[in-house]
C-alpha positions as CSV (number, residue, x, y, z in Angstrom):
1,X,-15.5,-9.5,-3.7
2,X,-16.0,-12.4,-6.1
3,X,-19.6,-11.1,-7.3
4,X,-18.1,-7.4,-8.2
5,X,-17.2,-6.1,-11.5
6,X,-13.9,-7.0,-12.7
7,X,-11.3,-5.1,-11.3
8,X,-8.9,-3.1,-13.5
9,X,-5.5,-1.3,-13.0
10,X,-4.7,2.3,-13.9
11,X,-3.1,5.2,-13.5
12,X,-4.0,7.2,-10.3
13,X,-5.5,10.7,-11.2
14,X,-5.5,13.9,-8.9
15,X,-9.2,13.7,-8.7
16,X,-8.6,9.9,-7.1
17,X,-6.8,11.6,-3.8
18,X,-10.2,11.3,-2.0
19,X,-10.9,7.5,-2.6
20,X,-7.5,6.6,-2.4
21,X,-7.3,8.2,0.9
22,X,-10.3,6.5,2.2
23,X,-9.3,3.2,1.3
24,X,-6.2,3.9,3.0
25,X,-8.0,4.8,5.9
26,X,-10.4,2.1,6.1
27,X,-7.5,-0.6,5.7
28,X,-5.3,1.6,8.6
29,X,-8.8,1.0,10.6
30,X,-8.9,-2.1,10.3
31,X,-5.7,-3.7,12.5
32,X,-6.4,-3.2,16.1
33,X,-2.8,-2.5,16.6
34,X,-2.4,0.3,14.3
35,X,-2.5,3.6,16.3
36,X,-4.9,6.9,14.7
37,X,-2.4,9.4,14.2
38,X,-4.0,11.4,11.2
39,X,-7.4,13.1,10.7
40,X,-9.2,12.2,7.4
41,X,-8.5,15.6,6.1
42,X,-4.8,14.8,6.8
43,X,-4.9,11.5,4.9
44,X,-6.4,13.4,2.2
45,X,-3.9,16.3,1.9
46,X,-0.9,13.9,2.0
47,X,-2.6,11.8,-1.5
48,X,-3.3,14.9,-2.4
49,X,-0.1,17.2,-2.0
50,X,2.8,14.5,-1.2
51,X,2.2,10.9,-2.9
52,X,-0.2,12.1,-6.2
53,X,2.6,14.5,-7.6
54,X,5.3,12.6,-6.1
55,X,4.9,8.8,-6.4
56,X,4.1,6.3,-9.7
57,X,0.8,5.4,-8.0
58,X,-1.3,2.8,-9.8
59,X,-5.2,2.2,-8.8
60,X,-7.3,-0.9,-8.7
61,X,-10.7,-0.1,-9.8
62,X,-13.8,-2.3,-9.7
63,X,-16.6,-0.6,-11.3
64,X,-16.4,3.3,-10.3
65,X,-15.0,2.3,-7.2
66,X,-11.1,2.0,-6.1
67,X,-10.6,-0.6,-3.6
68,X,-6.3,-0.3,-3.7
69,X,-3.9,1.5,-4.7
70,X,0.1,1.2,-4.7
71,X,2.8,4.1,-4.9
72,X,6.3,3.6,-5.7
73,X,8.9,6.1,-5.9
74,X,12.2,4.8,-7.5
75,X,12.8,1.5,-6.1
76,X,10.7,1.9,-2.7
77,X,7.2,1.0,-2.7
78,X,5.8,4.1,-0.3
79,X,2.1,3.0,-0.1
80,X,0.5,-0.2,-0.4
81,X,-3.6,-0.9,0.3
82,X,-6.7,-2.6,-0.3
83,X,-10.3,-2.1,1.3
84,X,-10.7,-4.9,3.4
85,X,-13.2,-6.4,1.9
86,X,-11.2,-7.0,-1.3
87,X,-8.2,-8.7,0.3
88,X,-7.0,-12.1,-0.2
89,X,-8.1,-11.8,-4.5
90,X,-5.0,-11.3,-5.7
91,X,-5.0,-7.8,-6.3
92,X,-2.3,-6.4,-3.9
93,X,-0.3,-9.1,-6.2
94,X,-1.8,-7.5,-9.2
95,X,-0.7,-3.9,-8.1
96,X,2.8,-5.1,-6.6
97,X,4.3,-7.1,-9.5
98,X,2.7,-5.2,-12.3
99,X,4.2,-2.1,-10.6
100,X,7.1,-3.2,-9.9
101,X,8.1,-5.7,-12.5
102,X,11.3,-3.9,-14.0
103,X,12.8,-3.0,-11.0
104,X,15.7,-5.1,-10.2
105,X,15.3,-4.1,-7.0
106,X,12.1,-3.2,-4.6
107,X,12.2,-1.4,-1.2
108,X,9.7,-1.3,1.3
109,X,9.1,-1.1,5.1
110,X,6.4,-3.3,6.9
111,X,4.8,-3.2,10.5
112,X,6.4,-6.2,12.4
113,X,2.7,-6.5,13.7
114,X,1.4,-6.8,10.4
115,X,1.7,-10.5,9.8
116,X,-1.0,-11.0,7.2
117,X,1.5,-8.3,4.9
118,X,4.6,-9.9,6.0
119,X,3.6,-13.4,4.5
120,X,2.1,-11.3,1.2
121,X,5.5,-9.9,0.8
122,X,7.6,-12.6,1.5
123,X,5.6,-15.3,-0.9
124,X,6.4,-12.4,-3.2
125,X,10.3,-13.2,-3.0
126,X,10.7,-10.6,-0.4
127,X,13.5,-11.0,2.4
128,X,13.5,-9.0,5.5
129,X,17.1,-7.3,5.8
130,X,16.5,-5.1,9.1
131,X,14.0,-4.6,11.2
132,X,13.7,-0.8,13.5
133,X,12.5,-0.4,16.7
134,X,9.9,2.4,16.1
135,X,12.2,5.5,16.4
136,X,11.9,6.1,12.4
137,X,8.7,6.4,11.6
138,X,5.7,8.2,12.8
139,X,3.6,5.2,14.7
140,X,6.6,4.5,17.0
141,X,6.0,0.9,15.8
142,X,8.8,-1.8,15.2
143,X,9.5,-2.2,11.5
144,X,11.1,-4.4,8.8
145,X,13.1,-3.5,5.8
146,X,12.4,-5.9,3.1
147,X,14.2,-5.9,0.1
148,X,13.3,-8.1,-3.0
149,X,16.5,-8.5,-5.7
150,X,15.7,-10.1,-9.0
């Protein structure tokens, strides 16, 4: 929000698994097509145990408060979010290009229902190479493979 403190990138920390979960939760909420497969506890456990330790994840914080986070492993981005309410300020942009800035070449699957990522991705010199049917991944959504090449 334009009236909040400046917002800053960092590195995620293991005592961030609880706001980074929540903000991934509260941006899952918010599309009316996303199905609620995952208890808060199990957001929190897979921050905690599977993306903290395993993924580069970087934060956005304004003040005390995260409102995004990314996490890449190798050349896949795994996890991309903001809070609702901070969308549309350029920090997913922030997060995604500072992130992934060396990599000569980023990975990353999309919902085909999410339209308002699909444009993000693609102004981002994104290209959408295949798209799934829903058998390969956990929603049972359709999905796009985009692939950005530098």
């Amino acid at each position: 929000m334009s009236d909040n403190p400046r917002v800053v990138l960092r590195p995620a920390i293991g005592s961030d698994a609880g706001a980074i979960a929540k903000v991934m939760r509260t941006a899952l909420g918010s599309f009316d097509w996303m199905p609620v497969i995952h208890t808060p506890d199990e957001d929190f456990a897979f921050i905690r145990d599977i993306v903290l330790p395993g993924q580069q994840v970087t934060v956005a914080e304004a003040g005390k408060e995260i409102v995004g986070f990314i996490a890449v492993s190798g050349e896949w981005v795994e996890q991309i979010y903001l809070a609702p309410d901070w969308t549309g300020q350029g920090i997913g942009s922030r997060l995604l290009m500072d992130t992934t800035a060396s990599l000569p070449v980023v990975k990353l699957h999309c919902f085909l229902s999410n339209t308002g990522a699909r444009r993000f991705y693609e102004c981002h010199g994104f290209r959408a190479e295949s798209f799934g049917d829903g058998t390969n991944n956990e929603e049972g959504l359709p999905d796009i493979l985009y692939v950005r090449r530098r």
